[in-house]
N, C-alpha and C positions, 0 to 999 in steps of 0.2 A: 230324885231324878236329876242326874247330871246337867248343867245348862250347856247346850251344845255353843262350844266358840271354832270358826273357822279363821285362820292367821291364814295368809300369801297360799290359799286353796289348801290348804292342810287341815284337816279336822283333829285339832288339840284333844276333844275327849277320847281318843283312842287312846293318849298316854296321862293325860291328868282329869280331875275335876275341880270344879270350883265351887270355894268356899262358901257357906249358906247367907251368909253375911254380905255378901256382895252382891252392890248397886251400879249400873250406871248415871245412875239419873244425879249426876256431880255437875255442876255447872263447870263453862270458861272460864279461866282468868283475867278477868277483864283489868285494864290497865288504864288506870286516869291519866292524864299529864296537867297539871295546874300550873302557876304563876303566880308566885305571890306580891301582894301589895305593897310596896315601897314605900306609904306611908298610914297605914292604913289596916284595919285587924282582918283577917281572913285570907282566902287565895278567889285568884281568876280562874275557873274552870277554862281550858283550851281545848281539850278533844280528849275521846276514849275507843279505845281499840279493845278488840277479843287475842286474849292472848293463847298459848297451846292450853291444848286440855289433858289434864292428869289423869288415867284411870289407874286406881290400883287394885288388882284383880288377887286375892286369897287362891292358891289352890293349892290340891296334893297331889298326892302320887303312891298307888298301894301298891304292892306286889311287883318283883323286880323294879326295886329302885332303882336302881344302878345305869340300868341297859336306859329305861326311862327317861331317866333326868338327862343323859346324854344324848339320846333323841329330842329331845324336846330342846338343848342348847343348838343341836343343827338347824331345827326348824325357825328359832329364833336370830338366827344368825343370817340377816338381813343387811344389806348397803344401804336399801334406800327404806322409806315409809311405805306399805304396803297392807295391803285391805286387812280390815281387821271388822267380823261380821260375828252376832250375836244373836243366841239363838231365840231371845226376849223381843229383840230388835230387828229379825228380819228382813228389812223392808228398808235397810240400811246400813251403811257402811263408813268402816271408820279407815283413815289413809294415817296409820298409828305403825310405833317401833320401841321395841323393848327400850328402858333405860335404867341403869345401873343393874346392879344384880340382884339375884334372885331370892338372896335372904334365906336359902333355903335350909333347912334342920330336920336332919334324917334320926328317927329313932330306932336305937337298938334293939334286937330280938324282936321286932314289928313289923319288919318291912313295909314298912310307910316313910312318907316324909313329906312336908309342907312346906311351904315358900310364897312369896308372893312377887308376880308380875307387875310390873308399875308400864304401862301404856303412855309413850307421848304421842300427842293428837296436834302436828306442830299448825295446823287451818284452825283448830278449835272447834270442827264442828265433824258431824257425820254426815254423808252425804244420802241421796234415797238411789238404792240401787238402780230401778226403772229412773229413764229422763223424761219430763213433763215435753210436749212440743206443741206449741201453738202456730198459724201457718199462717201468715201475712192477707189482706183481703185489702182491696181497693176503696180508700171510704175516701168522698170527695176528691177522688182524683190523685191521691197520696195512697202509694202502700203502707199499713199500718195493723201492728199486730198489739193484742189487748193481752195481756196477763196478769195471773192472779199468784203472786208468789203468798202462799199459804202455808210457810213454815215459817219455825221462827231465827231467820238469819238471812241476809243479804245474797243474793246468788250472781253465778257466775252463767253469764248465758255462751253459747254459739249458734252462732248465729251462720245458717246455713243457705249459700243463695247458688241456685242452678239456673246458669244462663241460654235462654234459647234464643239467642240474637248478641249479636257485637255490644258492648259499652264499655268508655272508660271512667267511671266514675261510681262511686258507692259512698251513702254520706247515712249513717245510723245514728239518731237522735232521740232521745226520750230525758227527763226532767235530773234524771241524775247523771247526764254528763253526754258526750257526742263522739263520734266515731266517723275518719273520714279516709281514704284511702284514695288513690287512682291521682286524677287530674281532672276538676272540676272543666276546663274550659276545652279541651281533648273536642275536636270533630269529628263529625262521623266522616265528612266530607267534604270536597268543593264543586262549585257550578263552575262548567265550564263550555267553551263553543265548540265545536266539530262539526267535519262533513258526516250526512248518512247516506249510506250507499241506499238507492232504495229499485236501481234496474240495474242490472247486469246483466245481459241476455244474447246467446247465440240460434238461438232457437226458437226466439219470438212466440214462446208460449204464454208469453203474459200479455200479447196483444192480442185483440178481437176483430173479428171482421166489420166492416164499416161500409154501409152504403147509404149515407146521408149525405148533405150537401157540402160541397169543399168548403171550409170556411175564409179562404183565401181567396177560390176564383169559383163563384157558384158553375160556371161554363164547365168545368173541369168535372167530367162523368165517373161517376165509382159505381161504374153497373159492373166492373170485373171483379177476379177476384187473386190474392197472392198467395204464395206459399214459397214453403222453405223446399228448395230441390239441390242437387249436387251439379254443379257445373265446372266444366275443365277439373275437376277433385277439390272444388272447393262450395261447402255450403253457404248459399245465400238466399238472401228473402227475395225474391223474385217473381215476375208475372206471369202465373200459369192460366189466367183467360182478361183477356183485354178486356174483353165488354163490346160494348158498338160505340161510336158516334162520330159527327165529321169535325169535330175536333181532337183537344185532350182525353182522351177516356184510359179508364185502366181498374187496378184494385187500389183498397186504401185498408189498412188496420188501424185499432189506437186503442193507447193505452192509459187507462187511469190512472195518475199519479196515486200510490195509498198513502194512509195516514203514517208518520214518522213514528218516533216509539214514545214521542209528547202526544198520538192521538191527533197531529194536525195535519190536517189536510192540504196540500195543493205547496206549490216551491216560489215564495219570491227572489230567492236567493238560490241560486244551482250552477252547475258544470254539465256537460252534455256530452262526450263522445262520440263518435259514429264513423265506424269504417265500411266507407261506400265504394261501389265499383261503378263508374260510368265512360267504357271506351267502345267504340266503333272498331269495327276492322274491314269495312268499306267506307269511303267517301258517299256523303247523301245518306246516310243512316241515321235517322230522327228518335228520340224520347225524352222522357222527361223521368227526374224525381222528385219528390217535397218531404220536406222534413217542417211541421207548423205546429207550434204549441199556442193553445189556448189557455183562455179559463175554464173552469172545469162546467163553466152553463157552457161553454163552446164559442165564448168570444175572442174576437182572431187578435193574439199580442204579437206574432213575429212569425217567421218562415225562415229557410233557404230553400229555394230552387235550381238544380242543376237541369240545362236545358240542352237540347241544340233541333233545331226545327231548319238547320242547313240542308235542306236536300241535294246538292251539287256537291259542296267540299266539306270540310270536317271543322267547322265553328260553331264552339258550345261556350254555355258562360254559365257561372253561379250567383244569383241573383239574391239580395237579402232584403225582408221586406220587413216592416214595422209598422205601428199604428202611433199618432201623438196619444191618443188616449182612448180609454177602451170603447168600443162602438165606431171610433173615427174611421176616417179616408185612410186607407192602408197607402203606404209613399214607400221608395225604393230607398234603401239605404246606399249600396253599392253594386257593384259589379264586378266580376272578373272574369275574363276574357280568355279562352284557352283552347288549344285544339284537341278533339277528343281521341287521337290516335292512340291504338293498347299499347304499342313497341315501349319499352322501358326505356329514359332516357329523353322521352317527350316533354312537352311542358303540362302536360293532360295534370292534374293533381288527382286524378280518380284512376289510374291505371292501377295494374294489379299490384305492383311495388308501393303504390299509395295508400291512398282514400280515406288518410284521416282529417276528417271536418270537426271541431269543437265550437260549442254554442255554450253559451254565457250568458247568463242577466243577476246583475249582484244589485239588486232594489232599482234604482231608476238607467245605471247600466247594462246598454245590451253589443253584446261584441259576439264577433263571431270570427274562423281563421280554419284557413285550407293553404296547403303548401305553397299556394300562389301568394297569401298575406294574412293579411287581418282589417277589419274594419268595425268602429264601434258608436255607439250614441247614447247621449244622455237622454233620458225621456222622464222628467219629474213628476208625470202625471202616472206614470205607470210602476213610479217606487216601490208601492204596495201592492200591485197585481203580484198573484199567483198564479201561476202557471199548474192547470188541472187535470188536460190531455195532452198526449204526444200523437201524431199521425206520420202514418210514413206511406205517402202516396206514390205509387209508380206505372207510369203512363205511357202510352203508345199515342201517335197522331191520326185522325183519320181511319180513310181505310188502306193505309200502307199496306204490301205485304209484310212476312216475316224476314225476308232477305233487307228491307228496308226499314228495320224496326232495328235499335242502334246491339250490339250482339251484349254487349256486358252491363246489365241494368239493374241493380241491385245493391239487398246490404247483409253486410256477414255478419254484423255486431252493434250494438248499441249500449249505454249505460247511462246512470243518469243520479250524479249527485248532489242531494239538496245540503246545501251549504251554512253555516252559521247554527246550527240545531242546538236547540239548549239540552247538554248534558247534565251528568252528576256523578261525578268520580267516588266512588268510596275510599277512604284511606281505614285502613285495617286496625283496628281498637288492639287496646291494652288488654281487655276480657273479652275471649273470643266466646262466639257460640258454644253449647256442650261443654264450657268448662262449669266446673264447680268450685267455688270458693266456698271456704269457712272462717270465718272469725270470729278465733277461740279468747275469748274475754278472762278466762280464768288461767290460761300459761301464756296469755297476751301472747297471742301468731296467730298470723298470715298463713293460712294455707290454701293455694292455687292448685287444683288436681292433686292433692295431699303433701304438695312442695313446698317449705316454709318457703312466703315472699313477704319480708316484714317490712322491705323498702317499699313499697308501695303505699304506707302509713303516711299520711300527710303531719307535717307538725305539728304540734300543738292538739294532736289526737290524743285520746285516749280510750281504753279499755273498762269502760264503766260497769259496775256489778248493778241489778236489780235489787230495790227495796224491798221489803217487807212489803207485801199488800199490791195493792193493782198498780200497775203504768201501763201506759202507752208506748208505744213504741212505730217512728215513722223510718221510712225508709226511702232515701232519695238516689235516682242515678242520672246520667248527663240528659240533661235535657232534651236531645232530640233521640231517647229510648222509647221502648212503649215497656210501657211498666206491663205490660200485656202476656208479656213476652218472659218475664221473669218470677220464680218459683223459689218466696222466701219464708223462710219456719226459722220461730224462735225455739231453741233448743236448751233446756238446764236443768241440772239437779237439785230435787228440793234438799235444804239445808239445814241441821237442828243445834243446837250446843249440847 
């Protein structure tokens, strides 16, 4: 029975066979290096290495020799080392190349001819076709993979890691040597401050109607009710039913501060915006508006009031109020004075060319500013008050009629940014998500998405082969990874001499 031998995917028995006498079971060359004693009988053993393996293969060749033997020089006629599989040995492969020649002796009137093949094996060993894989598992908190090399000869692993998350770091260690790649100290990221925007609003859909007690002036009636309507062609929040009473009465809305994207609630720290309209276009036209933020139980830290209760001529003023501390005597902070005429060019800061008012509280600072100025106060007891409701009250007096009810009372716009909010910037890792690395221990590279990256090798690395017999193997990446996240198998060929 012929032994079937396959060279570089060519199956050899189609033009020779081999000789009866032929083994592979030759060992390595193993190679000592000694030292000898300077004064003294014997040598110092220093190390030993496997050197290439020789196979020398007997075969012949019957019938058309000719054609044969020159098929069989093309098939040998290799550049590099290339698989060489046996058909005793299936289950294995040699990475072997013809050397010197064929020896070969063709006999007359026979059409036969014999020679022999001499194999070098420049690794010294046969590899196992199929690759062994064992796949990383979390054991205290360490990725760490067990194997059992159960041939006889040192292997070459790869080691294969598929990332489902950013890292810059990968550190492979087991007893026979370490392997480190990236930049151990590489962030993911930095903390940093910013504003959050958390109200923008033209359409005052994130406020709710409100008929509970002012928390500014309990006198002050919210039996009405507001809405948003189009006026002169322009949309404002405005009073579509007063309510009754023989004072201030009107509607009021408000709205709940929500939580930022830290999950906290309520703003010690914010900016306010608001473009209000408040102008008469008769002399004797009365209302009111309020802009008052609470705590979120509903206790009163500040307001502005735009007013005018002139029933004769056209004097309105914005009033700003404050509390020393929360539950206190509410006290007026300022004043400004101004006349409510619409005509552009007024001193009014609420006419249609206007109406922008900004409100501030940055921890125990509270300011606030309309085209007329600004005015602000420290208040240390209220550093850390939050601010949990916004109200935007808008009011009529009495039982005015409508002609005496002041014509432009209203707000177009509001926003509202909490200030200081603790971020977290990502900075973009070295190993993105969905990549795949490999590191290949037996032609030592880097490959990133199949790209050799051998810069990435930290100094003093290396490409360590597995022993004989079991190791361990742990697997480290930058600290602020979740090992959770990554998908690592050890990969290698079992190995024979």
């Amino acid at each position: 029975m012929k032994l079937p031998v396959n060279f570089n995917d060519y199956d050899l028995s189609q033009i020779i066979g081999v000789g009866e006498d032929f083994t592979l079971f030759v060992g390595s060359d193993w190679q000592n290096t000694m030292k000898d004693r300077e004064s003294s009988d014997g040598s110092i053993f220093l190390y030993s290495k496997r050197g290439i393996k020789t196979i020398e293969m007997p075969f012949y060749i019957k019938g058309d020799v000719k054609n044969k033997y020159d098929q069989l020089q093309s098939v040998l006629a290799v550049s590099q080392p290339s698989k060489l599989i046996f058909g005793n040995l299936d289950d294995r492969f040699f990475m072997a190349k013809p050397d010197n020649d064929l020896d070969f002796k063709e006999y007359p009137n026979s059409d036969v001819g014999t020679g022999t093949i001499t194999w070098i094996v420049p690794s010294g060993v046969a590899e196992s076709i199929e690759p062994v894989t064992v796949p990383a598992t979390i054991v205290n908190g360490v990725l760490t993979a067990k194997v059992d090399n159960d041939s006889s000869a040192e292997v070459f692993p790869i080691y294969r890691i598929k990332n489902r998350a950013e890292n810059g770091y990968i550190g492979i260690a087991h007893a026979g040597g370490a392997f480190e790649m990236g930049n151990k100290e590489e962030a993911d990221g930095y903390d940093y401050q910013d504003s959050e925007t958390l109200l923008d609003t033209i359409d005052f859909s994130e406020f709710t109607a409100y008929t509970g007690v002012n928390p500014e002036n309990a006198a002050k009636l919210n039996n009405g009710t507001l809405g948003v309507e189009t006026q002169d062609g322009k949309q404002i929040l405005k009073l579509t039913d007063a309510g009754t009473g023989e004072a201030w009465h009107g509607g009021s809305v408000v709205w709940n501060v929500p939580a930022d994207h830290n999950d906290e609630i309520g703003a010690d720290k914010f900016n306010a915006q608001i473009k209000s309209f408040f102008a008469a276009n008769n002399y004797g036209q009365t209302g009111q508006q309020q802009l008052i933020y609470t705590t979120d139980t509903g206790q009163f830290i500040m307001s502005l009031s735009i007013s005018k209760d002139d029933i004769v001529g056209n004097d309105a003023r914005v009033v700003f109020h404050y509390v020393e501390e929360l539950g206190g005597q509410i006290k007026e902070l300022s004043r400004q004075s101004f006349g409510a005429g619409l005509i552009t060019g007024t001193d009014n800061p609420f006419s249609l060319n206007k109406g922008s008012i900004g409100i501030r509280k940055e921890g125990q600072l509270l300011r606030f500013w309309t085209f007329k100025g600004q005015s602000e106060v420290n208040v240390p007891a209220l550093a850390s008050a939050k601010v949990g409701k916004v109200f935007i009250n808008i009011y009529e007096y009495g039982t005015r009629s409508n002609a005496q009810n002041i014509k432009w009372n209203g707000v177009s716009s509001i926003n509202f940014f909490k200030n200081f909010v603790d971020f977290w910037r990502n900075v973009p890792n070295r190993y993105k998500d969905t990549q795949e690395i490999d590191v290949d221990c037996e032609s030592a590279n880097i490959y990133i998405n199949q790209l050799s990256e051998n810069e990435e090798m930290i100094d003093g690395s290396s490409f360590p082969p597995l022993p004989i017999g079991k190791t361990t193997i742990e697997f480290y990446l930058s600290s602020w990874a979740d090992i959770n996240d990554f998908d690592i198998t050890v990969e290698w060929r079992k190995r024979w001499s």
